[in-house]
N, C-alpha and C positions, 0 to 999 in steps of 0.2 A: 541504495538497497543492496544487500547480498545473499545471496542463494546459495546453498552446502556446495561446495565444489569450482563456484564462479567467484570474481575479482569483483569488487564493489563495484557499481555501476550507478549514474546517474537514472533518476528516471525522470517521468513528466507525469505532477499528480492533477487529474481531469476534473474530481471531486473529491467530496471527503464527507463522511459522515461518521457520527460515531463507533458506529458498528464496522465500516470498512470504507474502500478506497477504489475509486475507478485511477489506472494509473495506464503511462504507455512506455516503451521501450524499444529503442532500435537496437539496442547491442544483445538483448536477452531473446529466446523461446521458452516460456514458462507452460508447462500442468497443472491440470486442477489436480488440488491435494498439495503440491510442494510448500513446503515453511520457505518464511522467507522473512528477513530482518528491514525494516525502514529507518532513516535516518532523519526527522524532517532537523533544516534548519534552527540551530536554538531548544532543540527537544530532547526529550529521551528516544530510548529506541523502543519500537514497535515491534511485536512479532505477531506474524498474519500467516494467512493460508491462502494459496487462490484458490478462488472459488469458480471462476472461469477464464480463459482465454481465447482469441481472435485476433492471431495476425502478432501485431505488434500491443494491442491492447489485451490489456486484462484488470479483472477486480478482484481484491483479495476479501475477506474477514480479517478481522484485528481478533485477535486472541483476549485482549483486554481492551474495552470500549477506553474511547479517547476523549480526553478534557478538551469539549471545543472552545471553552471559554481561557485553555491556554492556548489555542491559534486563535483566539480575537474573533471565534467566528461562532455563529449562532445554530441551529440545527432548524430547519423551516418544520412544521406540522404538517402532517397528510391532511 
């Protein structure tokens, strides 16, 4: 992941859903409101927004909803 100003950084992604991403970070302190770029493994990139932070966690929005059936992964129904 990198954010305007910071060195690419690992993150740790908690979920994923189309719309956005619960993720956590020891190296970063991220704002609601900052852009911010994702890298997953094997992918294209991602541009999101957080939408909140706590601590070391936060969850962004995806600017552009994600193909989950390109990560192999399903989306569950409410």
């Amino acid at each position: 992941m990198d954010c305007a100003g910071l060195p690419d950084q690992e993150v740790v992604v908690r979920n994923v859903s189309m719309h956005g991403m619960g993720l956590a970070s020891h190296a970063m302190t991220l704002r609601r409101g900052e852009e911010v770029r994702l890298r997953l493994r094997g992918s294209h990139e991602l541009r999101a927004l957080v939408r909140w932070a706590d601590g070391d966690d936060f969850g962004v929005e995806l600017v552009d909803p994600l193909d989950m059936t390109m990560l192999g992964l399903s989306e569950t129904p409410h």
